[in-house]
N, C-alpha and C positions, 0 to 999 in steps of 0.2 A: 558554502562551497559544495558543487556537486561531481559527480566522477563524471567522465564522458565513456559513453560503451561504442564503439566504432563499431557499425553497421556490417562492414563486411565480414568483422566476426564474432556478429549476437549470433543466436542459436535459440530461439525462442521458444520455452512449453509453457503451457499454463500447469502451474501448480497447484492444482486444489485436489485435494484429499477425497471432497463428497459433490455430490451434485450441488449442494447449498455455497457452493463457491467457496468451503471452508480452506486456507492455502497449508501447505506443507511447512512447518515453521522450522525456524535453523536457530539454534539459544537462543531461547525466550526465556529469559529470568525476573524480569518485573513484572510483579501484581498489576492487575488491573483495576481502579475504580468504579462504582457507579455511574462517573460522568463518561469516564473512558467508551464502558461497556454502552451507553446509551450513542454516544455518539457512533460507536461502530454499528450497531444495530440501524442507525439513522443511512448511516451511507451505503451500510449492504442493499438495506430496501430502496435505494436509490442510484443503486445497479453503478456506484464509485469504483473503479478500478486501481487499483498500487500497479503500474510496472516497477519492477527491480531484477538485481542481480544478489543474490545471497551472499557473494564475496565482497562487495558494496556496503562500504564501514555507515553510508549514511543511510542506506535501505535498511541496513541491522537498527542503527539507530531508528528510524524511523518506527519500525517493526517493536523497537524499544516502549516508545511514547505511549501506544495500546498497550501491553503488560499482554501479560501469559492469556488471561480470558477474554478480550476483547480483540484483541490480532488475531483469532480464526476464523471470524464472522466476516473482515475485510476480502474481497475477490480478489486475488491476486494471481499476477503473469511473471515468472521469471523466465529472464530475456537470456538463458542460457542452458540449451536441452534441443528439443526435439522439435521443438513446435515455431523456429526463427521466424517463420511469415507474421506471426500474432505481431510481433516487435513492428517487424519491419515494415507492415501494413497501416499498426498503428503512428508508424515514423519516431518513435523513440531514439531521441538521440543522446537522452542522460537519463542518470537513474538514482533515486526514485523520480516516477516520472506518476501523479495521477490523472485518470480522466475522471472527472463531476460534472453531469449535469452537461454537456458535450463539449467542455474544453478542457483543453489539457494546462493540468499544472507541474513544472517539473522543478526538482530540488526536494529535499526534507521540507516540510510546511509544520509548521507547530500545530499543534490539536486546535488553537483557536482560529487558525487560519481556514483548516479543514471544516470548523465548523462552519465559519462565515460565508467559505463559496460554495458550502453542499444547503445552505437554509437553513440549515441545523437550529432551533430553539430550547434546547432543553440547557440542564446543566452544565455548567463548563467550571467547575470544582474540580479540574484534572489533580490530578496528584502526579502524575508521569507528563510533565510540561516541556 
């Protein structure tokens, strides 16, 4: 199940911290693995994008599945702030919403899912499934 965020009132900034896309996290409490961290590493470099909304129980969740070390590395857009055109350009109509590789996938995806539509080959040993 995913929220629906109604267009007319997203509000969209991008929330990253550093030039390297790293995002501004909201409770992050689980570790991250190996496989975890290799896979974030894989979609950074491959320019993947997270929309969400931080109040968004499945963006939290999602934000969950990476753990504390591998969720900073993901680019991420939250659709509620300053920067609304990013959402509403990108047409985000639910959230999480990702873009890989130029389509959009929107809902929570499990790690193995993300791995499959970004190419991903390494590890998939997640421990945060």
């Amino acid at each position: 199940m995913v929220s629906v965020v109604a267009l007319s009132t997203v509000i969209a900034t991008v929330a990253t911290a550093k030039p390297t896309g790293q995002p501004i996290l909201v409770s992050q409490t689980s570790s991250s693995g190996s496989a975890e961290i290799a896979l974030a590493d894989h979609l950074s470099r491959n320019g993947a994008i997270m929309y969400g909304v931080n109040s968004c129980h499945y963006c939290q969740s999602q934000k969950q599945r990476f753990g504390s070390t591998a969720w900073p590395k993901i680019k991420y857009v939250e659709c509620v702030g300053n920067g609304a055109n990013l959402c509403n350009q990108a047409k985000i109509r639910v959230t999480p919403t990702w873009f890989i590789k130029g389509a959009y996938y929107p809902g929570e995806l499990s790690l193995f899912k993300l791995a499959k539509v970004s190419g991903y080959t390494g590890a998939t040993n997640f421990k945060n499934k």
